[in-house]
N, C-alpha and C positions, 0 to 999 in steps of 0.2 A: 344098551345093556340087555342080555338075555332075560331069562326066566331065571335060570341058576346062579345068575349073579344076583339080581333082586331078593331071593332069598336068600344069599348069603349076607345081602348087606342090612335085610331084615332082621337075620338072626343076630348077628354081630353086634345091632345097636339094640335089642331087648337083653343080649346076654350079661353087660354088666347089671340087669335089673334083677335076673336070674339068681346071677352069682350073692350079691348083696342080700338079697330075701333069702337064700338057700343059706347061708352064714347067718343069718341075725334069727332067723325063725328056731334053728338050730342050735343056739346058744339061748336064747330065750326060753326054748323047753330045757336047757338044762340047767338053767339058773332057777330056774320056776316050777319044778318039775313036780310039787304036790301040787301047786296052786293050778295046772295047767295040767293034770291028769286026764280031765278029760275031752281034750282039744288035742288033736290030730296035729303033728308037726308038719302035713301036706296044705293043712288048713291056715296053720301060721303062714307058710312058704308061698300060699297060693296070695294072701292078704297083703303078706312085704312085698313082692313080687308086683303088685298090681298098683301098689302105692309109688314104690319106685320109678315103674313104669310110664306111670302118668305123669311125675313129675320131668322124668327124662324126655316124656313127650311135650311140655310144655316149655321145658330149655330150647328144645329145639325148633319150637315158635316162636321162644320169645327172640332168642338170638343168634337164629337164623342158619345155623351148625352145633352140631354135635361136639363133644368133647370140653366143653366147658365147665371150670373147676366147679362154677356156681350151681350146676345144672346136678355135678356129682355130688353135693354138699346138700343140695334139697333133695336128692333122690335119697338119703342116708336119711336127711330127717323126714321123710315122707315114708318110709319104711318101718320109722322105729316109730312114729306116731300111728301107722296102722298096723303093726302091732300091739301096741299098748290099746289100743283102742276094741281090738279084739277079744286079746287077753284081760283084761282088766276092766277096761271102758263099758258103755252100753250095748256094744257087739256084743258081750259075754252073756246078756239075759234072754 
């Protein structure tokens, strides 16, 4: 595999953690939108994004390939608990 292929297949397995943070961070400021005034929805996006990410990266240690439903189901709830955790939680003092 080249170099342009390694980043393509880099970006392609962060992009579903993209995609999920950029939707939940985005909805979460509009649901919340007095409560969350003054929190940056880049700041949500960066939080979801890095929660998902991790967990997407621990599916793929625990078992051993990507694409796994279980891997996608903890990346959802690893998103919307660093979310809340930001929003809400002791990240927000």
């Amino acid at each position: 595999m080249d170099l342009l292929g390694g980043l393509w297949h880099l970006l392609n397995f962060f992009a579903p953690a993209a995609g999920i943070g950029l939707f939940a961070s985005l909805l979460t400021k509009l649901a919340w939108r007095r409560e969350l005034r003054g929190v940056a929805w880049t700041r949500l996006w960066l939080a979801a994004f890095a929660g998902a990410a991790l967990a997407g990266l621990g599916g793929l240690l625990l078992f051993g390939r990507d694409g796994k439903m279980a891997t996608y189901v903890a990346m959802v709830l690893a998103c919307a608990v660093s979310l809340w955790w930001l929003a809400f939680g002791a990240g927000r003092r």
